[in-house]
C-alpha positions as CSV (number, residue, x, y, z in Angstrom):
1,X,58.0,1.3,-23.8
2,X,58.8,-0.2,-20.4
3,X,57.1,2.0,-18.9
4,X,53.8,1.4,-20.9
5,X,54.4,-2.1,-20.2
6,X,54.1,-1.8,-16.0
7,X,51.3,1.1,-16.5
8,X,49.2,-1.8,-18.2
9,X,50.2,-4.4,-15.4
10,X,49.1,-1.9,-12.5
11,X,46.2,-1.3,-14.1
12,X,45.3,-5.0,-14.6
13,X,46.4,-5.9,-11.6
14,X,43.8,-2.9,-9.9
15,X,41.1,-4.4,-11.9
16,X,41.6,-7.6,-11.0
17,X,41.5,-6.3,-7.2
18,X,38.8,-4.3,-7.4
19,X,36.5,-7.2,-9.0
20,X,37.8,-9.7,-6.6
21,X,36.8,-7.8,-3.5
22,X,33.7,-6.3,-4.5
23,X,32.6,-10.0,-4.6
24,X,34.3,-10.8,-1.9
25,X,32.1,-7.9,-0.2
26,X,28.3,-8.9,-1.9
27,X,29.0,-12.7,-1.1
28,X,29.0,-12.0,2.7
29,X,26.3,-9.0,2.3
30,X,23.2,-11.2,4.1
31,X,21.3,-7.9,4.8
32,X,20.6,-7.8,1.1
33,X,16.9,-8.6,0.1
34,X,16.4,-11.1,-2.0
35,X,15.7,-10.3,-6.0
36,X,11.9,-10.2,-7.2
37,X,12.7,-13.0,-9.3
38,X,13.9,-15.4,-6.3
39,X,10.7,-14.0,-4.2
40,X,8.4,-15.4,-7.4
41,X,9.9,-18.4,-8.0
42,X,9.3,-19.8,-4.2
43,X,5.6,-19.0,-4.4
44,X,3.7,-22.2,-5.4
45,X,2.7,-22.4,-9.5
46,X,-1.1,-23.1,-9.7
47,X,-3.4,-23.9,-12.8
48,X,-6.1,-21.6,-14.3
49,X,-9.0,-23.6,-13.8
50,X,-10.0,-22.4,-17.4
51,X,-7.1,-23.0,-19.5
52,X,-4.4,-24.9,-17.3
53,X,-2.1,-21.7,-17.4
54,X,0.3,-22.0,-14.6
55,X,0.6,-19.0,-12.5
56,X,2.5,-18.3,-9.0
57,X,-0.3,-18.3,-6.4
58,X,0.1,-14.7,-5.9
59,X,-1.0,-13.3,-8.5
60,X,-4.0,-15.8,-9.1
61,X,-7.8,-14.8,-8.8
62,X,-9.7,-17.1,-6.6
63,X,-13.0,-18.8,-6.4
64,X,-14.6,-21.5,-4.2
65,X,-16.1,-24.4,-5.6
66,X,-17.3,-27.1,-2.5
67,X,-14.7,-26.1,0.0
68,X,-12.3,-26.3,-2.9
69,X,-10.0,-23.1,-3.7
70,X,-10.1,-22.7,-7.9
71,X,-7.9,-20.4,-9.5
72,X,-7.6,-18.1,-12.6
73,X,-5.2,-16.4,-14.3
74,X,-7.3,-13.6,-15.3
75,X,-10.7,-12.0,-14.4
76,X,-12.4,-13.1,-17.9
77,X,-11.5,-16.4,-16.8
78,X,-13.0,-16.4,-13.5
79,X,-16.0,-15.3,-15.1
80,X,-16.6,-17.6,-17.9
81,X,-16.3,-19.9,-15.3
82,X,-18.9,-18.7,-13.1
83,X,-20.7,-18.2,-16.1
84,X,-20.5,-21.8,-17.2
85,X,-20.8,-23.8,-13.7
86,X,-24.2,-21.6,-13.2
């Protein structure tokens, strides 16, 4: 029973080791790119010109209306739009 008792410690105590420096080790890891997620949540949100959908920038189809950039969330949209302003 004792000896159950320490096998259980050591193998806590390893655990606990191996979690706290494989943190340790991704924490100072700066060479690491950055998730997708972080990457699309810097880009700038912008409005569907047709229904007000907010969309990151990047992934936006484009028109020009007077100098002015307009963009859509989907290719339907950019052309009911052409279709409407013509």
């Amino acid at each position: 029973m004792p000896r159950l008792i320490i096998l259980l410690a050591l193998a806590g105590l390893a655990w606990w080791l191996w979690r706290h420096v494989s943190q340790k080790l991704t924490a100072g890891d700066t060479s690491r790119p950055s998730s997708s997620r972080s990457q699309q949540s810097s880009q700038k949100l912008v409005a569907c010109e047709h229904c007000q959908v907010h969309i990151p920038e990047g992934d936006a189809y484009t028109d020009h209306d007077c100098g002015k950039t307009v963009y859509f969330c989907s290719p339907e949209h950019q052309t009911s739009w052409q279709q409407q302003r013509d």
